[in-house]
mmCIF file of the N, C-alpha and C atoms, coordinates in Angstrom:
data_MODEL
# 
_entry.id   MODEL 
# 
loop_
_atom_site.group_PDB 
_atom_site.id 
_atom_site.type_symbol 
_atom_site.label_atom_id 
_atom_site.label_alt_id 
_atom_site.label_comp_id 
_atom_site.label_asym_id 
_atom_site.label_entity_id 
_atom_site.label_seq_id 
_atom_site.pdbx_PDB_ins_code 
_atom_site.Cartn_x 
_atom_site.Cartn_y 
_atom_site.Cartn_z 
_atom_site.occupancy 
_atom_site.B_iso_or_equiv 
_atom_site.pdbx_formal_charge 
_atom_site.auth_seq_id 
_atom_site.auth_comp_id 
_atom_site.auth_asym_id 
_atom_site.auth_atom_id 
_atom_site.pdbx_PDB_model_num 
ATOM 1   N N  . UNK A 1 1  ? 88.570 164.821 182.421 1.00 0.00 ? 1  UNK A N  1 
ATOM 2   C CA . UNK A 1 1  ? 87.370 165.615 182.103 1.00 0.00 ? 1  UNK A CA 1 
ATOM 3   C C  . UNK A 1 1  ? 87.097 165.616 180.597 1.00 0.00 ? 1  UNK A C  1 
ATOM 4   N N  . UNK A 1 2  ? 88.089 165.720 180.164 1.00 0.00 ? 2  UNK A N  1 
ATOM 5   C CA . UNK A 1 2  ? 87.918 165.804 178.422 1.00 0.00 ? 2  UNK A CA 1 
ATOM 6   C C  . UNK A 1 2  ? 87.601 164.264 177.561 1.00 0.00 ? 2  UNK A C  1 
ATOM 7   N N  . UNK A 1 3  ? 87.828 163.467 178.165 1.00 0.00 ? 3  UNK A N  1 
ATOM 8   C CA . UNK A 1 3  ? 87.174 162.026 178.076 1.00 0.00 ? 3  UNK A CA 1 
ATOM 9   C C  . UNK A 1 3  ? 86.308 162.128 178.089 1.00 0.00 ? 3  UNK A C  1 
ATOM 10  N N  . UNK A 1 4  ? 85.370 162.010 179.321 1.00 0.00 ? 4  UNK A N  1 
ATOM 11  C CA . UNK A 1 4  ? 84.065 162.403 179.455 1.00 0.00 ? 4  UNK A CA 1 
ATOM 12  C C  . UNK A 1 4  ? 83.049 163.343 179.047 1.00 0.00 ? 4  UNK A C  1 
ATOM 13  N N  . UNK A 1 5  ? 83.805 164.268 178.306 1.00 0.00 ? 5  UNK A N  1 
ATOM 14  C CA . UNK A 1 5  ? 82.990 164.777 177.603 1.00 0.00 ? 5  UNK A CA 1 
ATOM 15  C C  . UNK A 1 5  ? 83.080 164.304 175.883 1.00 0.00 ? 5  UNK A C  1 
ATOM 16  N N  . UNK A 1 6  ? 83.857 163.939 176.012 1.00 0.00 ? 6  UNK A N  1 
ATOM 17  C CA . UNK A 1 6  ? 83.997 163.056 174.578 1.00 0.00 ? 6  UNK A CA 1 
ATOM 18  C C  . UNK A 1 6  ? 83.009 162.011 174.789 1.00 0.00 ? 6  UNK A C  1 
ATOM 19  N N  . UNK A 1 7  ? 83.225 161.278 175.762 1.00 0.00 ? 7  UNK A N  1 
ATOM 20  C CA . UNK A 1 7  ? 81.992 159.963 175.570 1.00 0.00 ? 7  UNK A CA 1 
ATOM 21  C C  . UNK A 1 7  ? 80.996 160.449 175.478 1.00 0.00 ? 7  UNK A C  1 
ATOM 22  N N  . UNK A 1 8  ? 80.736 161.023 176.308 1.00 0.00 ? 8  UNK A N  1 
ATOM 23  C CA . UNK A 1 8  ? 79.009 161.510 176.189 1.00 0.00 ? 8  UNK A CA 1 
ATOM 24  C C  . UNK A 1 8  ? 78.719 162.387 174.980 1.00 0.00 ? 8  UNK A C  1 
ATOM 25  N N  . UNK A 1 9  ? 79.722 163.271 174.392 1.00 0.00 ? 9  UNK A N  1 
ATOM 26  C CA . UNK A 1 9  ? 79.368 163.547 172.639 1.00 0.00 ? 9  UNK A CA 1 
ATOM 27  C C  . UNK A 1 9  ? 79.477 162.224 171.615 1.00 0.00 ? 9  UNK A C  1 
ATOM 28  N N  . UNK A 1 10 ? 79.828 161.498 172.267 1.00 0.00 ? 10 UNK A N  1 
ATOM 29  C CA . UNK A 1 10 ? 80.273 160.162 170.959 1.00 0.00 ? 10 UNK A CA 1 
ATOM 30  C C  . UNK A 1 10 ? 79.196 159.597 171.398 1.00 0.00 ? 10 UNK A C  1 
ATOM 31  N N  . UNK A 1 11 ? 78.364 159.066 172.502 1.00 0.00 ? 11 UNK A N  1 
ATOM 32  C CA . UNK A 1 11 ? 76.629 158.455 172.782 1.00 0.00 ? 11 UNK A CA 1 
ATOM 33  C C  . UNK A 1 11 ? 75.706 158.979 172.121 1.00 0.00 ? 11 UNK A C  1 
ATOM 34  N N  . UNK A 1 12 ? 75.929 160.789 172.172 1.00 0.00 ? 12 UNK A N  1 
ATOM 35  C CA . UNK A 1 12 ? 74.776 160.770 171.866 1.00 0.00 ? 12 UNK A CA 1 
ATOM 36  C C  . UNK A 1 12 ? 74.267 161.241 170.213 1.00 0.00 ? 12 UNK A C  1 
ATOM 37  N N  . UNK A 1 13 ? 75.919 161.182 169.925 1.00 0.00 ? 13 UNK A N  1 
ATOM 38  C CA . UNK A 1 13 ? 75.829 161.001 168.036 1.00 0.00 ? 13 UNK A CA 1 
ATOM 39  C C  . UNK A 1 13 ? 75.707 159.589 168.000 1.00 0.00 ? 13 UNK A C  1 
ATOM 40  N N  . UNK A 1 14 ? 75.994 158.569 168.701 1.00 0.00 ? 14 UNK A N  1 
ATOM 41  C CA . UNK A 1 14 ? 75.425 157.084 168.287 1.00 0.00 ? 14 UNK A CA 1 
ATOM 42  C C  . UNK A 1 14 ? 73.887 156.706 168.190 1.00 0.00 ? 14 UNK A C  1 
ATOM 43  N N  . UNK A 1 15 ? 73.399 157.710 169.289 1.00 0.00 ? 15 UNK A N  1 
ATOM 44  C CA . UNK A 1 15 ? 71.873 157.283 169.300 1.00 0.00 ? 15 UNK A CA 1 
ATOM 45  C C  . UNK A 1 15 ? 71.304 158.259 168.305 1.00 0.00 ? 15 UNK A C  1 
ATOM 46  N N  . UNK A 1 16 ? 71.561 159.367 168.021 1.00 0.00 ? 16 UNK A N  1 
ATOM 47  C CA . UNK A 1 16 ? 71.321 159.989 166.438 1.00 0.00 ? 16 UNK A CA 1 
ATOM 48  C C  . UNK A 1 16 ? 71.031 159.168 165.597 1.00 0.00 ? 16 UNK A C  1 
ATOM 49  N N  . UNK A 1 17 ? 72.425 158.658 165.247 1.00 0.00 ? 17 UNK A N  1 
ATOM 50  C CA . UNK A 1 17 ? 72.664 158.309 164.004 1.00 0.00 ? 17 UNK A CA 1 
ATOM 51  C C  . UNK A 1 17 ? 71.639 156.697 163.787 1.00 0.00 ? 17 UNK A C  1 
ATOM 52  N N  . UNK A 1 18 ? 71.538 156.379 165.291 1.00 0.00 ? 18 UNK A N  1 
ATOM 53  C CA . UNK A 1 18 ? 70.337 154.878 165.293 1.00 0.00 ? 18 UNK A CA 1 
ATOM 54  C C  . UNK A 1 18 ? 69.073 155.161 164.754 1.00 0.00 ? 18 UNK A C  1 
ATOM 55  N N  . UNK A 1 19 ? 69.109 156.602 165.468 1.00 0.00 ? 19 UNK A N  1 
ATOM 56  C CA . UNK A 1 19 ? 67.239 157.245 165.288 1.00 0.00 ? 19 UNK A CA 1 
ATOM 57  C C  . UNK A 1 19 ? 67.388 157.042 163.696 1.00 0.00 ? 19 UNK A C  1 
ATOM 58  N N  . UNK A 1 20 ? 68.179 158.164 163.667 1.00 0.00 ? 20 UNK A N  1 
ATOM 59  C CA . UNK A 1 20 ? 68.486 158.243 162.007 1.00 0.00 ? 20 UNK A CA 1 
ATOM 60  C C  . UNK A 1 20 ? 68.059 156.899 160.931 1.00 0.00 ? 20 UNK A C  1 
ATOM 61  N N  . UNK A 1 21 ? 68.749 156.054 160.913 1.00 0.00 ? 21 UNK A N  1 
ATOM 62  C CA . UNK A 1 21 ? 68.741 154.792 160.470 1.00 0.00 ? 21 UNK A CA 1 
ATOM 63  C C  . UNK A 1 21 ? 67.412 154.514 160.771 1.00 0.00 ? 21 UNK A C  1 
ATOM 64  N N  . UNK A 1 22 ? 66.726 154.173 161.973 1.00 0.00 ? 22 UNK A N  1 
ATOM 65  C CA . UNK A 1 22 ? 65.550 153.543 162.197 1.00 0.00 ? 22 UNK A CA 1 
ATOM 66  C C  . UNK A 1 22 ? 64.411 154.561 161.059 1.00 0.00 ? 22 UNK A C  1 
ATOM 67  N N  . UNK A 1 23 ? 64.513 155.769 161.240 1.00 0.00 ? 23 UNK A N  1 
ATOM 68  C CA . UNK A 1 23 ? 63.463 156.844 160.555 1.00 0.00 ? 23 UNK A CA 1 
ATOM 69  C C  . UNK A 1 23 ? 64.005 156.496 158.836 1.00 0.00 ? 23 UNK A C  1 
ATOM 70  N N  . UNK A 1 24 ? 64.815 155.858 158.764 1.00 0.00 ? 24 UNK A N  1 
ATOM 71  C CA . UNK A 1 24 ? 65.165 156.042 157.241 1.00 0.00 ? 24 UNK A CA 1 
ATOM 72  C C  . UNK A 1 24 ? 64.381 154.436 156.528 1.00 0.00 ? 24 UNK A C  1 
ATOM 73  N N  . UNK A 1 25 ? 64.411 153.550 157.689 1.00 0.00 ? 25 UNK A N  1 
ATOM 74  C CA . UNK A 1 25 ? 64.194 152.288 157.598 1.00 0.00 ? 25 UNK A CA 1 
ATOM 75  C C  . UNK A 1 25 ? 62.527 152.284 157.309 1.00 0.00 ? 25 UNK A C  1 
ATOM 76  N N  . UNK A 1 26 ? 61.734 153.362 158.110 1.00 0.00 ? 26 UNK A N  1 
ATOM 77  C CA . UNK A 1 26 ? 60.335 153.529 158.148 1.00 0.00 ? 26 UNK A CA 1 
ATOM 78  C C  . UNK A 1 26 ? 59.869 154.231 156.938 1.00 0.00 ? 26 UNK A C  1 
ATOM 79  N N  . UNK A 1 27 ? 60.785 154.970 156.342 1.00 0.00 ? 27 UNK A N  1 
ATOM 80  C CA . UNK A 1 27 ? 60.793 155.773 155.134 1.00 0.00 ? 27 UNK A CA 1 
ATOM 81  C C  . UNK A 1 27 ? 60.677 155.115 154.132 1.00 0.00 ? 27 UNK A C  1 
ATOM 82  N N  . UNK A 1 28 ? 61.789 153.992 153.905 1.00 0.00 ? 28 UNK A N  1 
ATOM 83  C CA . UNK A 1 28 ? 61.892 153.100 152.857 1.00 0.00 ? 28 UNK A CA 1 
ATOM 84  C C  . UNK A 1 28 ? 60.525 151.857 153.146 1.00 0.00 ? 28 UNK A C  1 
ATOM 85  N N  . UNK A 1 29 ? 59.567 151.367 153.736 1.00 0.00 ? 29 UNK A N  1 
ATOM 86  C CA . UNK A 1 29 ? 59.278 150.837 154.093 1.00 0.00 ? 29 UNK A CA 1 
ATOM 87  C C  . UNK A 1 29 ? 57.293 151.465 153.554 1.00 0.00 ? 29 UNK A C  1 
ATOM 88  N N  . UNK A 1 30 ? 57.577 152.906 153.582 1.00 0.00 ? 30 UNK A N  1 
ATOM 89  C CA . UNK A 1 30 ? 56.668 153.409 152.607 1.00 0.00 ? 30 UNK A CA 1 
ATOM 90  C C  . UNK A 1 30 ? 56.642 153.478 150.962 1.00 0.00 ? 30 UNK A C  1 
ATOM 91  N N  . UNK A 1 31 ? 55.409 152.719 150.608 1.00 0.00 ? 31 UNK A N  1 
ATOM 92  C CA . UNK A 1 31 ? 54.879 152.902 149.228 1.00 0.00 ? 31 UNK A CA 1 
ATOM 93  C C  . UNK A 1 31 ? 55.633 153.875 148.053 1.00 0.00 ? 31 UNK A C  1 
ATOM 94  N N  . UNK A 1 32 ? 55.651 155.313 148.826 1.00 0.00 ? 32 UNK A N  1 
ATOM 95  C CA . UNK A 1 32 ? 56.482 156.165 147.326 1.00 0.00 ? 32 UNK A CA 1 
ATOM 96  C C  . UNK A 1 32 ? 58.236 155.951 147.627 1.00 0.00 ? 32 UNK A C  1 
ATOM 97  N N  . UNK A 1 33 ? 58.317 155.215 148.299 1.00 0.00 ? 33 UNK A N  1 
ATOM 98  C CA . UNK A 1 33 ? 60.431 155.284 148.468 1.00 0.00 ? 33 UNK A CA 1 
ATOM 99  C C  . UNK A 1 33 ? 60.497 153.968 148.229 1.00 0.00 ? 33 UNK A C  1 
ATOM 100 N N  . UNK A 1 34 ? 59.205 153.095 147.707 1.00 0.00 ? 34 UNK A N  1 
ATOM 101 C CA . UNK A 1 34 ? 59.581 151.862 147.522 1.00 0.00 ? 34 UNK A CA 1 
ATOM 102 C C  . UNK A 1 34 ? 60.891 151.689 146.149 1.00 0.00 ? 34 UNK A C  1 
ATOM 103 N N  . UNK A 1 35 ? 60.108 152.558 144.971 1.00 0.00 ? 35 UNK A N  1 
ATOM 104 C CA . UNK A 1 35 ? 60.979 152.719 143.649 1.00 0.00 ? 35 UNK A CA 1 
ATOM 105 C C  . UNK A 1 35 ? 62.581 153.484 144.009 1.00 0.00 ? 35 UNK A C  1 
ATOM 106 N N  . UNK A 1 36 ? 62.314 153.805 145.056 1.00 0.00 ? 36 UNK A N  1 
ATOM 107 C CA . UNK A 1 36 ? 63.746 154.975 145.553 1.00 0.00 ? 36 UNK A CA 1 
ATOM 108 C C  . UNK A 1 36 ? 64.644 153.667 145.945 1.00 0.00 ? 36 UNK A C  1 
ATOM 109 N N  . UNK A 1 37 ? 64.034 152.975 146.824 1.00 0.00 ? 37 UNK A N  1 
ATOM 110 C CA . UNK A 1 37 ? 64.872 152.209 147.793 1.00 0.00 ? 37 UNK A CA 1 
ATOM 111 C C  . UNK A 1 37 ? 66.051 151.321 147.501 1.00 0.00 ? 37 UNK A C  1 
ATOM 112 N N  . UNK A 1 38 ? 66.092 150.691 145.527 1.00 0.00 ? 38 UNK A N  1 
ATOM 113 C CA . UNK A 1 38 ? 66.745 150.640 145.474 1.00 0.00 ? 38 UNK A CA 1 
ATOM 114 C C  . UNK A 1 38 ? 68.347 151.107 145.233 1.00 0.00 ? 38 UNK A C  1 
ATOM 115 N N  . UNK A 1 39 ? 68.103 151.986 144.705 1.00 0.00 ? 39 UNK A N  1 
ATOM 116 C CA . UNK A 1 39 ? 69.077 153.010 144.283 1.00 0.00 ? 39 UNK A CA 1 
ATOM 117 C C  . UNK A 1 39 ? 70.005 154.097 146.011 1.00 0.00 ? 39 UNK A C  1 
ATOM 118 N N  . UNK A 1 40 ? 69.084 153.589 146.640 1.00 0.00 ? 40 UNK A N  1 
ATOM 119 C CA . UNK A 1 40 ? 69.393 154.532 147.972 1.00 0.00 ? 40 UNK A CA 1 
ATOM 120 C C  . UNK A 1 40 ? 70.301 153.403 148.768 1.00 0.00 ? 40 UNK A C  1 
ATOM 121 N N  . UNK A 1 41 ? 69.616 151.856 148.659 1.00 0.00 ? 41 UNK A N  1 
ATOM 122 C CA . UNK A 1 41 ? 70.689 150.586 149.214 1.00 0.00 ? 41 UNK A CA 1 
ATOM 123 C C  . UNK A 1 41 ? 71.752 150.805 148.816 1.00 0.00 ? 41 UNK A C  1 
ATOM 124 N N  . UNK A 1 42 ? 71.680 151.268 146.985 1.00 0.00 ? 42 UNK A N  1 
ATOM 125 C CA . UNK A 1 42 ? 73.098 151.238 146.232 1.00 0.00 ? 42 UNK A CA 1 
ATOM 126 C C  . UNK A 1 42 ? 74.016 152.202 146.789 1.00 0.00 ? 42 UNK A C  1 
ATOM 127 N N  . UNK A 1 43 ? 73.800 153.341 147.093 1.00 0.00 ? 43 UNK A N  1 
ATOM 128 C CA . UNK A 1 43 ? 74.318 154.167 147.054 1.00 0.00 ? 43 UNK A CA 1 
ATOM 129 C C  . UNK A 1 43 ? 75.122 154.240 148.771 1.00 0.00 ? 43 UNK A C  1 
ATOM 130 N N  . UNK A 1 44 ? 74.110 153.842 149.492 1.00 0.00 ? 44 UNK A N  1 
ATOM 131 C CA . UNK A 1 44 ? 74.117 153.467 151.223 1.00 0.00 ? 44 UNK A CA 1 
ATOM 132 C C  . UNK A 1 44 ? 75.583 152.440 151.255 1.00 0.00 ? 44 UNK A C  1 
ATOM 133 N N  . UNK A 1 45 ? 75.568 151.051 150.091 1.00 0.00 ? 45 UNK A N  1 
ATOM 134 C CA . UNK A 1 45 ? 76.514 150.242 149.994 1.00 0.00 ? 45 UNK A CA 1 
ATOM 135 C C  . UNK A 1 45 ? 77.826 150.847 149.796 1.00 0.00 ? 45 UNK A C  1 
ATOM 136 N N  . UNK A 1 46 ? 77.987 151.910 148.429 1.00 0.00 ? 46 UNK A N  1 
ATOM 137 C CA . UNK A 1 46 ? 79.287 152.550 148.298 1.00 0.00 ? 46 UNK A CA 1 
ATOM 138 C C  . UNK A 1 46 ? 79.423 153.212 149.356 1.00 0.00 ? 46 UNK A C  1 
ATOM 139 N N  . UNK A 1 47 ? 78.919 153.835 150.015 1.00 0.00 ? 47 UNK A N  1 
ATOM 140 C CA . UNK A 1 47 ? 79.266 154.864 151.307 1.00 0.00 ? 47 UNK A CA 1 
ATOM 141 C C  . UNK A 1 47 ? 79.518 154.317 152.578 1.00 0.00 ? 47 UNK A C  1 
ATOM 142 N N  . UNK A 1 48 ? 78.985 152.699 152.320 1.00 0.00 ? 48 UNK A N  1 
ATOM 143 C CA . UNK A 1 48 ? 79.672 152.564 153.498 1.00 0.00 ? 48 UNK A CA 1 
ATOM 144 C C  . UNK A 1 48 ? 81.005 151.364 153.341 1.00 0.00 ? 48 UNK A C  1 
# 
């Protein structure tokens, strides 16, 4: 039982964290986060 509830908390922080990424991707992809974007790659690179 405790598996299963682990998987299904570990899915649905995966699809979060996709949304996440995708909404950040649409963000950077706008005009005023263009000047941001690099500094946010940089920073995205050390962190990950």
């Amino acid at each position: 039982l405790k598996q299963e509830i682990n998987s299904v908390l570990l899915t649905n922080l995966i699809k979060k964290v996709k949304q996440w990424n995708l909404q950040w991707q649409y963000a950077l992809m706008m005009p005023p986060f263009l000047l941001v974007s690099k500094k946010l790659r940089r920073m995205w690179r050390t962190a990950h």
